[in-house]
Structures are given as C-alpha cells and as structure tokens.
TIRO-674667 format. One record per residue (C-alpha): residue number from 1; z, x, y; residue in three letters. Coordinates in Angstrom, 2 decimals. Each point is the difference from the previous one (the first is absolute). Layout:
N
PT    k       pz       px       py    r
PT  NUM        Z        X        Y  ALA
...
This chain:
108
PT    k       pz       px       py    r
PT    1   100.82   172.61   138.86  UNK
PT    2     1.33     0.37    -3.65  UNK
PT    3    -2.10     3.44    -0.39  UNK
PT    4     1.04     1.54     3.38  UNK
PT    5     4.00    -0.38    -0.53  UNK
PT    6     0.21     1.77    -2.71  UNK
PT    7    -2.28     2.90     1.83  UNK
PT    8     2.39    -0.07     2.92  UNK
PT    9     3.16     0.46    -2.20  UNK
PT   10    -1.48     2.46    -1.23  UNK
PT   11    -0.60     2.30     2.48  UNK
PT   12     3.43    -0.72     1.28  UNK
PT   13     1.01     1.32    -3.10  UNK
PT   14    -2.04     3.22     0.77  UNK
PT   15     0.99     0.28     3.30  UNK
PT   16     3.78    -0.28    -0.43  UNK
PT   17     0.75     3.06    -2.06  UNK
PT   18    -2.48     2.28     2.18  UNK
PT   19     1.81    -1.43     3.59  UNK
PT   20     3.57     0.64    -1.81  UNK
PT   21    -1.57     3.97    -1.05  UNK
PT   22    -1.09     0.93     3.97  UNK
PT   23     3.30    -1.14     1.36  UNK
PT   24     1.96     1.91    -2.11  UNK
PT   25    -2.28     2.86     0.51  UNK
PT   26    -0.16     0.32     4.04  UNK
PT   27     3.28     1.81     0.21  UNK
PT   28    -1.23     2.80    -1.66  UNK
PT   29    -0.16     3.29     1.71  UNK
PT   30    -2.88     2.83     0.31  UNK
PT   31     0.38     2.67    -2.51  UNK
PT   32     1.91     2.86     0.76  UNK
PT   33    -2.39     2.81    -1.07  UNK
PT   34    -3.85    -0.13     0.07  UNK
PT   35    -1.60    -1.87    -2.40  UNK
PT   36    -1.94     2.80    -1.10  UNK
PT   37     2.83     2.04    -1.04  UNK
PT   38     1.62    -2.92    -2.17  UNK
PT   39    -0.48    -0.06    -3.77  UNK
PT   40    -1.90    -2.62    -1.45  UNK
PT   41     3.58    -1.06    -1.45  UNK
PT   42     1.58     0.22     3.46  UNK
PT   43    -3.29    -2.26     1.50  UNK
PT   44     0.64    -2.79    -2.95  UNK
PT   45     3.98     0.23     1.22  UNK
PT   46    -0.45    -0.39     3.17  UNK
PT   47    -3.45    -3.17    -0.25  UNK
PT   48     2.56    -1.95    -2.52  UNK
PT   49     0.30    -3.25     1.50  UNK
PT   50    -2.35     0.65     3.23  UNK
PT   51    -2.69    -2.32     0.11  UNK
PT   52    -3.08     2.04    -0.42  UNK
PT   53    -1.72    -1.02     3.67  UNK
PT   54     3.31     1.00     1.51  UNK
PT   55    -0.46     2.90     2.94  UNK
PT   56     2.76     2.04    -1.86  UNK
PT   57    -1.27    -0.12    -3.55  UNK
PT   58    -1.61     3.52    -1.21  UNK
PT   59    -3.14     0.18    -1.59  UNK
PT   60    -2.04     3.12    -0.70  UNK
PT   61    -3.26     1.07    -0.72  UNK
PT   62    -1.91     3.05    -1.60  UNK
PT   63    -2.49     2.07     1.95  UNK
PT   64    -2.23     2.42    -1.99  UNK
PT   65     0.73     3.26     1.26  UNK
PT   66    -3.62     1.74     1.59  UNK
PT   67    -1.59     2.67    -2.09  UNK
PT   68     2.06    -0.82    -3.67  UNK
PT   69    -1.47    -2.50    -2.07  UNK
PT   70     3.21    -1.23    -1.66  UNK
PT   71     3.35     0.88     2.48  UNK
PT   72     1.48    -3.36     1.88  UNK
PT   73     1.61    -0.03     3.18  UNK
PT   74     2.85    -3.09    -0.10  UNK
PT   75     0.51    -1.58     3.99  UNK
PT   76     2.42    -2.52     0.37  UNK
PT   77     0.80    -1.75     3.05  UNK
PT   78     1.96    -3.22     0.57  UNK
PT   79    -2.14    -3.19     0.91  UNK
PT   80     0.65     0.26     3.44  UNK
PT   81    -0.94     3.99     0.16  UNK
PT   82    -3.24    -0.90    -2.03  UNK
PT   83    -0.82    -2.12     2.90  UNK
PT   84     0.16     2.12     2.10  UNK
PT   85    -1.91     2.96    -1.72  UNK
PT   86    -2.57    -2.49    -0.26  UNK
PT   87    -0.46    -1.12     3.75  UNK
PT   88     0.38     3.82     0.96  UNK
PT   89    -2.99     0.37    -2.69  UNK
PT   90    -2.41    -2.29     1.49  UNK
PT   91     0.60     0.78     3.49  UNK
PT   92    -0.92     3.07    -0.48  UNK
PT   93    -3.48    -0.98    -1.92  UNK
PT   94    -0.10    -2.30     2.76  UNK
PT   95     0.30     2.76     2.47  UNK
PT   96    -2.72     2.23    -1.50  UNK
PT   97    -2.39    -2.82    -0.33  UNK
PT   98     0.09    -0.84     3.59  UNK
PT   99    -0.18     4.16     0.73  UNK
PT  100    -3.15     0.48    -2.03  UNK
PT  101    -1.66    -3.66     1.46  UNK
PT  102     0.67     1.18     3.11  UNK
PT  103    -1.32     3.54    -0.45  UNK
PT  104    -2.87    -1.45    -1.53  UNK
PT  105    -0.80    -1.74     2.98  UNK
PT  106     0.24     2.56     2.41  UNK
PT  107    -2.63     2.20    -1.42  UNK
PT  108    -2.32    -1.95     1.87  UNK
C-alpha cells in the first residue's frame, strides 16, 4: 500500500498538466492556408501550444524526389488530413490486391 500511493500521485501529477494542455487547445481552428505552403516558422506559430496528437496540429514530412539523388519534397498535412491520406492509401492497395487475386483466379 505504502509503494502504490506514491505511484498513483504520481501519475496524477502527470496527468494534470497534459488534461489542462488539450482543453485549452480544442478551440483552436484549422489553418487558413495549406500546410504545405506555410514556412517552417509559420508551422512552429501556428503547433505552439497544440498538443501534438491533436487533429489540427501540422506536421510534415520529406519525400525524396524520383530520379535526383539528393532534392526533398516537404508534405505537410494536419493530423486529421494525414489520416485521411493514409486510409485513401491503403484502400487503394487494398483495392489492387483484391483486383490482381481475383484476376489470378480467373485464369482458370
């Protein structure tokens, strides 16, 4: 009993300042402009104070650009866009999976 109190103020500790962040942070809205058209400085503006698991929070990433060894493409999306990219992306690998099983079997 004496080890777990401690444990369990603790966390309560931990868990205060992170509840007090995403309440603050809800009323925030989408960015006016595409992502990918902000500055890095303009991004780091606009994420201040948005926890980072919040739909509206920005984060990019860099693609390698096909045929140069060295350029960088830089896509940012908001969480919630991300998400969305993401579930467009493997629907469609799901979609050409089930086109090329069920090609496969027709061949018979």
């Amino acid at each position: 009993m004496t080890r777990i109190f401690p444990a369990l103020i603790a966390a309560a500790l931990i868990a205060a300042p992170a509840a007090a962040d995403d309440g603050a942070a809800i009323d925030r809205a989408p960015p006016t402009q595409p992502p990918s058209a902000m500055t890095p400085t303009e991004i780091k503006a606009y994420n201040e104070g948005l926890a980072q698991t919040h739909p509206y929070y920005i984060k990019c990433r860099k693609t390698f650009e096909i045929g140069s060894l060295v350029k960088k493409n830089r896509v940012c999306h908001t969480n919630q866009q991300w998400k969305v990219v993401t579930e467009k992306g493997n629907q469609n690998a799901r979609d050409t999976a089930e086109a090329m099983t069920s090609k496969a079997g027709n061949s018979n």
